[in-house]
C-alpha positions as CSV (number, residue, x, y, z in Angstrom):
1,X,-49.9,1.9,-44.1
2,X,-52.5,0.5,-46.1
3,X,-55.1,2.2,-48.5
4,X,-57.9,1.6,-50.3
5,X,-60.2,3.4,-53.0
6,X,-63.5,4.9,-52.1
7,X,-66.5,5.7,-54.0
8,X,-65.9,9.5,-56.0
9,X,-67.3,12.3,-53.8
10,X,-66.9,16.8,-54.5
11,X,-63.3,17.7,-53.8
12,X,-62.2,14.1,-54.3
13,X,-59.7,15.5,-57.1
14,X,-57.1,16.5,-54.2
15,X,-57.8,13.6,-52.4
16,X,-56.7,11.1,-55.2
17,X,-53.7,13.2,-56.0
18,X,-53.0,12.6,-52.4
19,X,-53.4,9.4,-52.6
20,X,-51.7,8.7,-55.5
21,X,-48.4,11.0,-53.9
22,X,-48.7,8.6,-50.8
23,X,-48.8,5.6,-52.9
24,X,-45.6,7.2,-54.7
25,X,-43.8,7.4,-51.3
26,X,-44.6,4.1,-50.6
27,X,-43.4,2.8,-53.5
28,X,-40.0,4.7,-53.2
29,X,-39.8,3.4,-49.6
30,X,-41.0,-0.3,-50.3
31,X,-37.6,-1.6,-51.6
32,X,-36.4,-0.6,-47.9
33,X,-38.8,-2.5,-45.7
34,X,-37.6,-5.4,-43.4
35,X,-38.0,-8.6,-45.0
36,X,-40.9,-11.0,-45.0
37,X,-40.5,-13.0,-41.6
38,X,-40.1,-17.0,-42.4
39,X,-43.5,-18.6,-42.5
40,X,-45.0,-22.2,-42.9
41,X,-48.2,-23.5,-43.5
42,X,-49.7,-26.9,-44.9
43,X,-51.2,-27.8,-48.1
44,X,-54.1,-29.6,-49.2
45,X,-52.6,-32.6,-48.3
46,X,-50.8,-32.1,-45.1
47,X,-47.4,-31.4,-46.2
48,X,-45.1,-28.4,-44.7
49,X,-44.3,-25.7,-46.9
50,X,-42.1,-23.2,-45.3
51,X,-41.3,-19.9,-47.3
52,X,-37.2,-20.3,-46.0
53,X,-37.2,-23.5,-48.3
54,X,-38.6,-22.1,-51.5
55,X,-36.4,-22.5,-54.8
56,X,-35.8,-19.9,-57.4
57,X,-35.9,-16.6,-58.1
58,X,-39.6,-15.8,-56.5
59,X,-42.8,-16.1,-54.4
60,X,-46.1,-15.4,-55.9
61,X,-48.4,-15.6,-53.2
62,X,-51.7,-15.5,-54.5
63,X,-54.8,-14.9,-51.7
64,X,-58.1,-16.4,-52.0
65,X,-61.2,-17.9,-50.3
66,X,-63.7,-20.1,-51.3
67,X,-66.4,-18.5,-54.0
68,X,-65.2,-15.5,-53.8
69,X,-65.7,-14.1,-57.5
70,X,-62.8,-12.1,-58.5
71,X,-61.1,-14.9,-57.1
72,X,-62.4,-17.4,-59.3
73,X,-62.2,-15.2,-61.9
74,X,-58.8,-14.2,-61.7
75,X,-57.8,-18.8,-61.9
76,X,-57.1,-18.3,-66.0
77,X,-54.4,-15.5,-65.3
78,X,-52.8,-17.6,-62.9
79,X,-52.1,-20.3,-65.2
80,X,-51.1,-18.1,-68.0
81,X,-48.6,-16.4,-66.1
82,X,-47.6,-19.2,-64.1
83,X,-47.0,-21.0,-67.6
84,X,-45.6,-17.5,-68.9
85,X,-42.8,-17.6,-65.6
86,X,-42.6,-21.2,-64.2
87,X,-39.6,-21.5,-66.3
88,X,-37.7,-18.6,-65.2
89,X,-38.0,-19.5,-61.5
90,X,-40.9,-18.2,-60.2
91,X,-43.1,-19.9,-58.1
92,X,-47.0,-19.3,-57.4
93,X,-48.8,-20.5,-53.9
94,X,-52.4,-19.8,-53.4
95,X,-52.8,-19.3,-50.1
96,X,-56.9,-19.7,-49.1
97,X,-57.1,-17.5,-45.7
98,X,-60.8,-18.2,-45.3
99,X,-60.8,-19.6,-41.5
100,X,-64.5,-21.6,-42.2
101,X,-63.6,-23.0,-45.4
102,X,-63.7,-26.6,-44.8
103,X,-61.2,-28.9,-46.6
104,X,-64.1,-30.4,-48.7
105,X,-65.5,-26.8,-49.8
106,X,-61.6,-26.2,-50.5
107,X,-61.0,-29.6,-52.3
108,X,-63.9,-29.1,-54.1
109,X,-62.9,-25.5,-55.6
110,X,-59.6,-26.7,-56.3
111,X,-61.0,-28.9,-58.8
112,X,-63.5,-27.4,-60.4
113,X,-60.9,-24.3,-60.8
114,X,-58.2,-26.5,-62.1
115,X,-55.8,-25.5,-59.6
116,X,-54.2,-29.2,-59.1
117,X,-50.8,-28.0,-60.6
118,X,-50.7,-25.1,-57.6
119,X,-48.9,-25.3,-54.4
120,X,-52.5,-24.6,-52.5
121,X,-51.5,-23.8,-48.4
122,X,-54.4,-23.0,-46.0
123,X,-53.8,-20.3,-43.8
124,X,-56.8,-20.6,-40.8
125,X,-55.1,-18.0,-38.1
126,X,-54.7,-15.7,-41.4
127,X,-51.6,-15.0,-39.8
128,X,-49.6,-14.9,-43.3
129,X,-52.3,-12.8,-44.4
130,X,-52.3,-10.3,-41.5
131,X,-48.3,-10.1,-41.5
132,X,-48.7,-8.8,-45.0
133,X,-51.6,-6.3,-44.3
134,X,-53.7,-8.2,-47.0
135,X,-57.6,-6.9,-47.1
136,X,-58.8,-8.6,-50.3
137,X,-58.9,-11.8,-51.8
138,X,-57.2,-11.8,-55.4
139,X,-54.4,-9.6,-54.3
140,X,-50.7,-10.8,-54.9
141,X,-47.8,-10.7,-53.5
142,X,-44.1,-10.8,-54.9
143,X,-41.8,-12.2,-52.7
144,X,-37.9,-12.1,-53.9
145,X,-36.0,-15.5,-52.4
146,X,-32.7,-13.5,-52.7
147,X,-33.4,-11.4,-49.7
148,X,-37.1,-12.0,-48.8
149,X,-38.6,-8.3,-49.5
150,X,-41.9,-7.6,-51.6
151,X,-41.2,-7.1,-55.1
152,X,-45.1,-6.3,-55.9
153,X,-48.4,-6.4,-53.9
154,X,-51.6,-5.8,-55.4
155,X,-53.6,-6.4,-58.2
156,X,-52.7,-8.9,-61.3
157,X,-53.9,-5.9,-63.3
158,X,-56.9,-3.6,-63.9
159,X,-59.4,-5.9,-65.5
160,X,-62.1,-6.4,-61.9
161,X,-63.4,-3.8,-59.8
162,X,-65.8,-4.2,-57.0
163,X,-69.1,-4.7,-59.1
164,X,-68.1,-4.4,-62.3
165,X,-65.0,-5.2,-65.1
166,X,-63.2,-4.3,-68.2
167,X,-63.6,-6.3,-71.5
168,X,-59.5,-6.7,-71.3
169,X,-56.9,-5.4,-68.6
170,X,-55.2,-2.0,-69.6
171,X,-52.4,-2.6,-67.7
172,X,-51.0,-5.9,-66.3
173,X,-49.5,-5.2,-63.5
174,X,-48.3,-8.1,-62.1
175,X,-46.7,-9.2,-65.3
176,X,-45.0,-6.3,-65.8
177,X,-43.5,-6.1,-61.9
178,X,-42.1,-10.1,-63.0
179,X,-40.5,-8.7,-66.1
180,X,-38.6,-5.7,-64.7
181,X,-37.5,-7.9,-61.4
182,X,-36.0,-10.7,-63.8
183,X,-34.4,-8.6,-65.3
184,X,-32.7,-7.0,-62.5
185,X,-34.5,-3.8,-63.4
186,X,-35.8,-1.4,-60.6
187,X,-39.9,-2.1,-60.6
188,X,-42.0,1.1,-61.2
189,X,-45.0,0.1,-59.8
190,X,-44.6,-1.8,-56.5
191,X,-48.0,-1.2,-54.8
192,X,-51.5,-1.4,-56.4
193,X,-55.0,-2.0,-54.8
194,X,-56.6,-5.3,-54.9
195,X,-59.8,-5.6,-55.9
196,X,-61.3,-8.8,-54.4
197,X,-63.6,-9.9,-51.8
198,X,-63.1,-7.6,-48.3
199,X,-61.5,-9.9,-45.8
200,X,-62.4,-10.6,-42.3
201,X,-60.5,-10.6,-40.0
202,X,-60.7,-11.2,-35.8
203,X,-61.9,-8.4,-33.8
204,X,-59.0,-7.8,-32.1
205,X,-56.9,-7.3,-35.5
206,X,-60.0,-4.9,-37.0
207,X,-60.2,-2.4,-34.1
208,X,-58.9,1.3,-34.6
209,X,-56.5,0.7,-31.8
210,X,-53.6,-1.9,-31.3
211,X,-54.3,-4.6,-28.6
212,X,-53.6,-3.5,-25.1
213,X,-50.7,-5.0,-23.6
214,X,-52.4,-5.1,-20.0
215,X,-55.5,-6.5,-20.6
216,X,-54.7,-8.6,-23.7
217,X,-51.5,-9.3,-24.5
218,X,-49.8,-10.5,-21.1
219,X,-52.8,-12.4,-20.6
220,X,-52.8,-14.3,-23.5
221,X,-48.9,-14.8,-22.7
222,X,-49.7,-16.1,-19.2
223,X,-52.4,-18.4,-20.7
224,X,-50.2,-19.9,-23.5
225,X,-46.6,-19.3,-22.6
226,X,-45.7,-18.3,-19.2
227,X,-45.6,-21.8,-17.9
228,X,-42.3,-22.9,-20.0
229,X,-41.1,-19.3,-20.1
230,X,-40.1,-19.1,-16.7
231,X,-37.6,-19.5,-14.4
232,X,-36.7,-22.9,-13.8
233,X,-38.9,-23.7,-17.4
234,X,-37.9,-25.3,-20.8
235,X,-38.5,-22.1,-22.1
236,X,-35.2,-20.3,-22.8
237,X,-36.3,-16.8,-21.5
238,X,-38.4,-16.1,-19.0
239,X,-41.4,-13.8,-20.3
240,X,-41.3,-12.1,-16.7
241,X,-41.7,-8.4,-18.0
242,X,-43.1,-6.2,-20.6
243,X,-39.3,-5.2,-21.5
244,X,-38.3,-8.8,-21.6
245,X,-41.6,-10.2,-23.9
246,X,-40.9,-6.4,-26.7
247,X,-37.2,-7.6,-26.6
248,X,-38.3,-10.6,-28.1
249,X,-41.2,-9.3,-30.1
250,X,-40.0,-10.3,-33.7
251,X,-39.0,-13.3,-32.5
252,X,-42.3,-14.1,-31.3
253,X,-43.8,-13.1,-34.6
254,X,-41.4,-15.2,-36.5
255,X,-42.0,-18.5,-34.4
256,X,-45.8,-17.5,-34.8
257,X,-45.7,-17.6,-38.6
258,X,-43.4,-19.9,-39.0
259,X,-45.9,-22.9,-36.7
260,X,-42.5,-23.5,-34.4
261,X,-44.6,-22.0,-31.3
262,X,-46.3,-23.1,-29.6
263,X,-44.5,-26.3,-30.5
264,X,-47.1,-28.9,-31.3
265,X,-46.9,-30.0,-35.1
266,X,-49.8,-32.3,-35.6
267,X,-52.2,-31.4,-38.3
268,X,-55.5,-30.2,-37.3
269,X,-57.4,-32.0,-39.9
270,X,-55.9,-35.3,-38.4
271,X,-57.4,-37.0,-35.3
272,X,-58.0,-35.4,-32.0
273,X,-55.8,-34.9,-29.0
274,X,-56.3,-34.4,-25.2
275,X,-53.1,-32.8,-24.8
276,X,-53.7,-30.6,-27.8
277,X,-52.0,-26.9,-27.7
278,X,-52.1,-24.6,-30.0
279,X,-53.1,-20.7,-29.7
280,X,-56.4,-19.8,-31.4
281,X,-56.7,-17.6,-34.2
282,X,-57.7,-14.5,-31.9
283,X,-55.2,-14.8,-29.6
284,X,-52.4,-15.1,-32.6
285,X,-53.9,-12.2,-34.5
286,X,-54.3,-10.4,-31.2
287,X,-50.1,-11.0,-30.9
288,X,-49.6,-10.1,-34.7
289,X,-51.3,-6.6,-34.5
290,X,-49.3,-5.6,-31.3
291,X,-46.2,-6.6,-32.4
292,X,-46.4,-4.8,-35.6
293,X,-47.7,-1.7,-34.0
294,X,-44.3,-1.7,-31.6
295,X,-45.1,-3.8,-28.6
296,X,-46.4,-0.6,-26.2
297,X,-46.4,-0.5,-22.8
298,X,-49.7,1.1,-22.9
299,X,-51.2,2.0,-19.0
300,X,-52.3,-0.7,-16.6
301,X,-50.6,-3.2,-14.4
302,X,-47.5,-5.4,-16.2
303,X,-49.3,-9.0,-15.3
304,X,-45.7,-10.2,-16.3
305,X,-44.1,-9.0,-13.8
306,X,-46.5,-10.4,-10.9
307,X,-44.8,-13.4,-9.0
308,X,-45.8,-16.9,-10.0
309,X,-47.0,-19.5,-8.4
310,X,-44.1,-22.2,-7.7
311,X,-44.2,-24.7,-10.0
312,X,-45.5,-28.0,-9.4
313,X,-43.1,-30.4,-8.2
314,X,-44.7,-32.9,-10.4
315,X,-47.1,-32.4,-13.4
316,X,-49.2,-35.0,-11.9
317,X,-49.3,-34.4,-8.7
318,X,-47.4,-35.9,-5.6
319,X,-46.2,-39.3,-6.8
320,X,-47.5,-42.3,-5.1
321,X,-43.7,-43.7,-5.4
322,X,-40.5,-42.6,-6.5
323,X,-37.4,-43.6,-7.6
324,X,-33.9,-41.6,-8.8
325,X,-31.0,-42.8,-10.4
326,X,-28.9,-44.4,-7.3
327,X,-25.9,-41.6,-7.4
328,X,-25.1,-38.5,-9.6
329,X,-23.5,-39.0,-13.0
330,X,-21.0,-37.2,-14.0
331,X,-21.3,-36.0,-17.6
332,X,-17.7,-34.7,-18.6
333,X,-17.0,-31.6,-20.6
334,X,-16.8,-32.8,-24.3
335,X,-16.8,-36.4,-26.0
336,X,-19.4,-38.4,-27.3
337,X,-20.8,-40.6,-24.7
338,X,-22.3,-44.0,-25.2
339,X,-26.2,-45.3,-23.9
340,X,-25.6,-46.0,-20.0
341,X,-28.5,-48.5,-18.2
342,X,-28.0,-48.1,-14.6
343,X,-29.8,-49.8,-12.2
344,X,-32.6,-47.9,-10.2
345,X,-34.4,-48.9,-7.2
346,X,-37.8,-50.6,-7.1
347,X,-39.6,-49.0,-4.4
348,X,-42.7,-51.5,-4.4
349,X,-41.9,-55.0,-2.9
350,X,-45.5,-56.3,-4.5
351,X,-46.4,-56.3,-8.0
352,X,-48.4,-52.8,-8.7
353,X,-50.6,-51.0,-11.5
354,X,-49.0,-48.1,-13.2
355,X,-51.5,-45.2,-14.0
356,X,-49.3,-42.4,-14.7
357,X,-45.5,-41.9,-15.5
358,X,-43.4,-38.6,-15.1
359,X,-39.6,-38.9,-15.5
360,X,-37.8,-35.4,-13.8
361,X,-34.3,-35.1,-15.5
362,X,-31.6,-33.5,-12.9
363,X,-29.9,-31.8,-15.4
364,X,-31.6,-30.4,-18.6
365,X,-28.5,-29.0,-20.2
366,X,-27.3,-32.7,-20.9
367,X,-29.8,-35.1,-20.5
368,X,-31.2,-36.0,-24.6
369,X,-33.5,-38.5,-23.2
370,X,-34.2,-40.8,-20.6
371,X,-35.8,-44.6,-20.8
372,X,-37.1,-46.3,-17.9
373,X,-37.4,-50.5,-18.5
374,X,-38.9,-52.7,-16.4
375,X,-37.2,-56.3,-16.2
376,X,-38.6,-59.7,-14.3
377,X,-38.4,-63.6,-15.5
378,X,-39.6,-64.2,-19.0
379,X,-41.4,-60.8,-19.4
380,X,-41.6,-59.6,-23.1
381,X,-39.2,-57.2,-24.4
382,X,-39.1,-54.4,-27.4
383,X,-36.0,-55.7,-29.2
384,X,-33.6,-53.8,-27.2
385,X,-33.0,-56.2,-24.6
386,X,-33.7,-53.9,-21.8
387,X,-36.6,-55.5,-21.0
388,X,-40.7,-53.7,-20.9
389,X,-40.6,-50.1,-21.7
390,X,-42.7,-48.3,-19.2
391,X,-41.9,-44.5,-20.2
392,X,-39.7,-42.5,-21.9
393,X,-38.3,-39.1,-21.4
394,X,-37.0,-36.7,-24.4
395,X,-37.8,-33.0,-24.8
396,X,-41.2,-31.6,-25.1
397,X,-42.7,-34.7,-23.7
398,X,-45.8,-34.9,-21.3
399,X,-46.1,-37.0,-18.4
400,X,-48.0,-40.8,-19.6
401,X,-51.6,-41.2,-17.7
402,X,-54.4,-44.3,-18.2
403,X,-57.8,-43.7,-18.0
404,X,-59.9,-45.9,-15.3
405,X,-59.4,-49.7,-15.7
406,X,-56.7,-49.4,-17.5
407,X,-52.6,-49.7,-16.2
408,X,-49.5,-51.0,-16.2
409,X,-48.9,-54.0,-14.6
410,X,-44.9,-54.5,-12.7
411,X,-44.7,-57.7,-11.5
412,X,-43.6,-58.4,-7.5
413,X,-39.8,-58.3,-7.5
414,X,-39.5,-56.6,-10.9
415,X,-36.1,-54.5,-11.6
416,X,-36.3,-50.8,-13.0
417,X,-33.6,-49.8,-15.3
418,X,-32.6,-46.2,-16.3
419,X,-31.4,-45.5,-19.9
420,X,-29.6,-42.2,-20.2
421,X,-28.7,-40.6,-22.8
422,X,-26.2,-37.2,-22.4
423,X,-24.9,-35.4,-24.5
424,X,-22.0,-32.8,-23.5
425,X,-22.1,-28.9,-22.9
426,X,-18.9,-27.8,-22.6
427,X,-18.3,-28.0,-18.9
428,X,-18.4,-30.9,-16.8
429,X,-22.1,-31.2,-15.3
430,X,-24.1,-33.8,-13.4
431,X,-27.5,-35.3,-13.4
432,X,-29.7,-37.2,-11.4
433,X,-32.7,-37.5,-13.1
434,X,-35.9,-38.9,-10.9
435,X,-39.0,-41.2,-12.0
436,X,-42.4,-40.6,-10.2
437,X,-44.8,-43.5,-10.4
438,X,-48.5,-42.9,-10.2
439,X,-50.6,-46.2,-9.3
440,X,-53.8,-48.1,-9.3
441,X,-55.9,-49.7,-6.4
442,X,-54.9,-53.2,-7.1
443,X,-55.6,-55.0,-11.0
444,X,-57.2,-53.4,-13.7
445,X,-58.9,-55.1,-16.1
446,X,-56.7,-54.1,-18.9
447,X,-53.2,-53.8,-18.9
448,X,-51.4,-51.2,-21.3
449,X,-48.3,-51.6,-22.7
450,X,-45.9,-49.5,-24.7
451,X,-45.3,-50.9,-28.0
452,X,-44.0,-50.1,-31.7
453,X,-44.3,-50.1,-35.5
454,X,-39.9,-49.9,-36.3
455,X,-37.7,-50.3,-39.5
456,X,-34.8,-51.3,-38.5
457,X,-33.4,-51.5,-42.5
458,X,-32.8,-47.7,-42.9
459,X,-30.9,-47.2,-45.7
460,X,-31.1,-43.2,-46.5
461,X,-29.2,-41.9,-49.9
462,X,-27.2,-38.9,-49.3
463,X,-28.9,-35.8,-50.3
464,X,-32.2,-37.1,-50.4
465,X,-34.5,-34.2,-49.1
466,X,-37.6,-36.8,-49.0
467,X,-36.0,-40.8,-48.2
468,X,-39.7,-42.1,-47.0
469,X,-40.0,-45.1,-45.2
470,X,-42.4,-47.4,-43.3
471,X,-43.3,-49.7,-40.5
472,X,-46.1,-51.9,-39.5
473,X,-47.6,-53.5,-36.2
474,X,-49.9,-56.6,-36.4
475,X,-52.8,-56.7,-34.3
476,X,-53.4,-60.1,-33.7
477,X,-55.8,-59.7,-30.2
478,X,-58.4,-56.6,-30.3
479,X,-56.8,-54.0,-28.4
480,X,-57.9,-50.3,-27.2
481,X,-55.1,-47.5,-28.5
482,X,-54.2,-44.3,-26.2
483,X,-51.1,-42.1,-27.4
484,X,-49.2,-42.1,-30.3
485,X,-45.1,-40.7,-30.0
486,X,-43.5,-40.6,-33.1
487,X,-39.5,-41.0,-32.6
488,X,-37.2,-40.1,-35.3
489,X,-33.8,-38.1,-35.2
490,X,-32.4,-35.0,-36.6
491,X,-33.0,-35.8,-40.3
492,X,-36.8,-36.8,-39.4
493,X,-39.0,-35.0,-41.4
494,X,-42.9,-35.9,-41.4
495,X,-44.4,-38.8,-39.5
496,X,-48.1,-40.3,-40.0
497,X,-50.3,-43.1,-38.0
498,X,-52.7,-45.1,-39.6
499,X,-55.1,-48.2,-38.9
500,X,-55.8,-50.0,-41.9
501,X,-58.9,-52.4,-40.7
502,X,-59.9,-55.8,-41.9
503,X,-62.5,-54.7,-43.7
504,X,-60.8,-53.0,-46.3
505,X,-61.0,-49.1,-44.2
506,X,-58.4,-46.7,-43.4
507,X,-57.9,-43.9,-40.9
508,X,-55.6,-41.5,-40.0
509,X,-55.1,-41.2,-36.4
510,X,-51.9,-38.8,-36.8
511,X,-50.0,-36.6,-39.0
512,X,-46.9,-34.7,-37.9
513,X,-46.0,-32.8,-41.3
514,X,-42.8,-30.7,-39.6
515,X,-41.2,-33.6,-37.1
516,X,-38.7,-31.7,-34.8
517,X,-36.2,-33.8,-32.8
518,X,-36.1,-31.1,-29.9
519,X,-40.2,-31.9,-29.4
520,X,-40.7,-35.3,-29.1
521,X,-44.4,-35.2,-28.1
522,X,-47.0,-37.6,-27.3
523,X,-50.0,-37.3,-28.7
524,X,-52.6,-38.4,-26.0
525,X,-55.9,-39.4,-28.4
526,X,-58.6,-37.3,-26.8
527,X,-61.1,-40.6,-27.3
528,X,-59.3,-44.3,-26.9
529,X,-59.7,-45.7,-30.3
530,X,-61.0,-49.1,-30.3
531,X,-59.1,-51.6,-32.6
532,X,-60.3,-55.1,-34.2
533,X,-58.1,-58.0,-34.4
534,X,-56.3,-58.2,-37.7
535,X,-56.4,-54.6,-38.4
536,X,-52.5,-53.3,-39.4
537,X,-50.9,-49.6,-37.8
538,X,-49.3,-48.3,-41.0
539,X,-46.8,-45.7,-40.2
540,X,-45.1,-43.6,-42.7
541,X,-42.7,-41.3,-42.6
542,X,-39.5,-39.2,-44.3
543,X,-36.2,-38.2,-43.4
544,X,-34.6,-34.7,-45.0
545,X,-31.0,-35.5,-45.6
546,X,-29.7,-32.7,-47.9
547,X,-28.2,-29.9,-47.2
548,X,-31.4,-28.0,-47.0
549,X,-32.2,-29.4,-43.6
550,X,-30.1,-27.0,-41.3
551,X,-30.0,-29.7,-38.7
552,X,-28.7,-32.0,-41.1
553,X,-24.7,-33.2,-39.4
554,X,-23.5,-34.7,-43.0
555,X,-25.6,-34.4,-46.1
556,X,-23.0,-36.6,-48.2
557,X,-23.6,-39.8,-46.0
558,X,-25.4,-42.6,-46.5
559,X,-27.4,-42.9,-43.2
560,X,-28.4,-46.5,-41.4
561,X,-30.2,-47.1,-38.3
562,X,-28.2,-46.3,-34.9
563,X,-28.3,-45.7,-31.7
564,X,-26.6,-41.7,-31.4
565,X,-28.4,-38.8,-32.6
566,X,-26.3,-38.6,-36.5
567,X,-27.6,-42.0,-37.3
568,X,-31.3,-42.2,-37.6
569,X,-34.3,-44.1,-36.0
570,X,-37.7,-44.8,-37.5
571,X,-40.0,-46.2,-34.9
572,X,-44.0,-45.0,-34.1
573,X,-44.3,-46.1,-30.5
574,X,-47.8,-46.4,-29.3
575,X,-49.5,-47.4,-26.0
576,X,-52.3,-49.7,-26.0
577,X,-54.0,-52.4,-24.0
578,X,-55.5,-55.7,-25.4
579,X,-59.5,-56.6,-24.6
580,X,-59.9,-59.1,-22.9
């Protein structure tokens, strides 16, 4: 329930003794609502800040937009107090929830306000906003990292009002709400109203009514989701019914806030992607406001429950040629199993142009990823000894495609090799994973090739939350780039692309700032990027290995580069094809 003042009118005596009782029963209630769900959002400069990883004793979340004037106003209390409490383990975030502000008009704010020494997060879908019923800039909210409830939410005090202010604040109420939850005493007042700029938010989230399951929300679900979330999908439920999708309504809240679904990490102030998904802020908010008015069934027909269309065989289409690994492989119940190259067929006799690449694994449960090298006499190699890698398979990727002129040229009487790697699931399983091939009508005029920027000198200290490292490629020819595929391993934590130019310029072309191992996407660049000869790909990169990274196998070793998934990797493959 959320209130807010109104100008005075006759009889409005009862109705602010009302309001103040509700606001009482509220307050009494508030120390018994559900916890904050996790949520994660970037900062000004790209990093991920996730409210599960926080240190100390609390959140202050602070809620803003660009020239709002309360807002900027209210900047000098929020470096007293964060001077005042920094000390005594309490954090403050400023969270801007203004979906036009641009990065400059935020940059530009930032400094003029002073607000460098803040943790500043954007929050574009306003879904952090929306979760915590926020209606005004300048309001606050107290988050306790013990057990994630609001300590506070409102005002910082009394001093603004809508149109006018007081020469000093009569009572401070934030401060006051810090003071009694330090000292571990029961806060009096936990609710107040804010008194900032109104926000906007999307239609869907604004209307008197909750979304409609029927003609919103399962649409939006079989637009966005439906197609891993199925059976025989990656997705590990299938969203086949309105009982199944409300069982898993939190969840879907949580994974919203929290920028784990849908799972593509890249920045959206960094580069542009053809395969881009993510949900739009109306179609979040949309899921927001129905799950937190209980998921209804509502009236209408359950789109969820409709059959499907059978999947595609292939993403791609029917493959021109194909190719499996020779006999099944048997995966036994436990153990740590070593890389195995097996020798697949070459179905083409004459040398052929690759433009697409889908690799099929038989077995999901215990396939991690699969590698498929192409080998002929005195053909290049990528330090592994396997020969040319022509694709690779892990989860979460998407099938490799070329545009016109462009492909990837196999030699007459190449070899193929498979490398598999499993991992085991507790019962003995078996796999035969498959390779569709995708061709050109005879030679291209440029031929693409997978390559990489590595570092093969890892040397990560244990405990090290942020252990960055670095790798280069040398452009020596000009060359045209298509996708980017960061590949680290469980400790990988952010991963960036750049091309540093001759002439002294730099671009970012990629930032993943929350790398997961179980998504190992490929980020297809929505326009090939020309690249000059001596230009440089710079890519950087950390690796999390304390023990506040839950994937994190031993945060007390000292990690090198290797092969299984507990050592580490640091490579930025990239496909590209020289001019020429």
């Amino acid at each position: 329930m959320y209130l807010r003042f109104t100008k005075s009118a006759p009889g409005t005596f009862q109705i602010a003794t009302l309001f103040l009782a509700l606001l009482s029963i509220l307050s009494t209630a508030h120390s018994a609502q559900r916890p904050v769900p996790n949520f994660a959002l970037l900062d000004l400069h790209g990093r991920h800040v996730e409210l599960e990883r926080a240190q100390g004793k609390a959140v202050v979340l602070f809620f803003t937009g660009v020239g709002c004037p309360i807002a900027r106003k209210s900047t000098p209390k929020l470096h007293a107090l964060s001077d005042q409490f920094r000390s005594k383990g309490v954090q403050f975030w400023i969270i801007n929830t203004y979906p036009e502000d641009t990065l400059r008009d935020v940059h530009n704010e930032v400094m003029d306000l002073g607000l460098r020494e803040f943790t500043y997060l954007r929050d574009p879908r306003q879904l952090v906003a929306l979760s915590l019923g926020i209606e005004r800039t300048a309001e606050v909210v107290v988050i306790g990292l013990d057990d994630h409830r609001v300590v506070y939410q409102g005002a910082i005090d009394d001093q603004f009002s809508e149109g006018t202010e007081l020469a000093q604040p009569r009572t401070r109420h934030l401060e006051s709400a810090l003071d009694q939850f330090l000292a571990g005493q029961p806060v009096t007042t936990q609710r107040t109203p804010a008194r900032g700029c109104r926000l906007t938010f999307s239609t869907a989230a604004e209307a008197a009514t909750p979304p409609d399951y029927s003609s919103t929300i399962a649409p939006i679900l079989l637009r966005n989701c439906v197609d891993c979330h199925r059976d025989g999908g990656i997705g590990p439920w299938p969203m086949d019914s309105h009982g199944k999708v409300r069982n898993y309504a939190r969840m879907i809240e949580e994974v919203l806030l929290s920028r784990r679904m849908p799972p593509y990490d890249a920045d959206p102030n960094v580069g542009r992607f053809a395969n881009a998904h993510r949900l739009n802020r109306d179609d979040s908010q949309a899921l927001l406001r129905w799950i937190a008015s209980g998921s209804s069934r509502g009236e209408g027909t359950d789109l969820l429950a409709a059959p499907l269309p059978p999947r595609p065989e292939w993403a791609l289409g029917k493959p021109d040629l194909l190719t499996r690994l020779p006999q099944p492989e048997e995966i036994p119940a436990t153990g740590i199993l070593e890389y195995r190259k097996i020798p697949v067929p070459n179905p083409a006799t004459n040398e052929i142009w690759i433009s697409g690449v889908d690799i099929r694994p038989g077995n999901q449960r215990v396939v991690h990823h699969a590698i498929l090298y192409a080998q002929w006499p005195d053909c290049p190699d990528d330090g592994t000894g396997n020969g040319v890698h022509v694709f690779g398979w892990a989860p979460g990727a998407t099938p490799s495609t070329y545009p016109n002129g462009v492909g990837k040229r196999i030699p007459a009487g190449a070899t193929f090799l498979l490398e598999m790697h499993y991992t085991t699931s507790g019962s003995p399983q078996t796999d035969q994973t498959e390779v569709a091939l995708y061709l050109r009508d005879g030679p291209q005029p440029r031929n693409a090739e997978t390559r990489q920027a590595v570092d093969f000198r890892l040397n990560i200290p244990p405990g090290d939350p942020e252990a960055q490292h670095y790798a280069t490629y040398a452009f020596q020819r000009p060359a045209t780039l298509y996708s980017l595929s960061p590949h680290m391993h469980v400790r990988g934590k952010w991963m960036k692309y750049e091309i540093l130019f001759p002439d002294g310029r730099r671009q970012a072309l990629l930032h993943v700032p929350r790398y997961d191992f179980k998504w190992q996407m490929t980020y297809q660049l929505a326009e090939p990027l020309r690249v000059p000869a001596g230009a440089w790909l710079l890519v950087t990169g950390a690796f999390d290995n304390s023990s506040a990274n839950p994937a994190n196998p031993d945060p007390t070793r000292t990690v090198t580069f290797g092969l299984q998934s507990w050592d580490e990797m640091f490579i930025g493959f990239f496909d590209a094809a020289d001019e020429g």
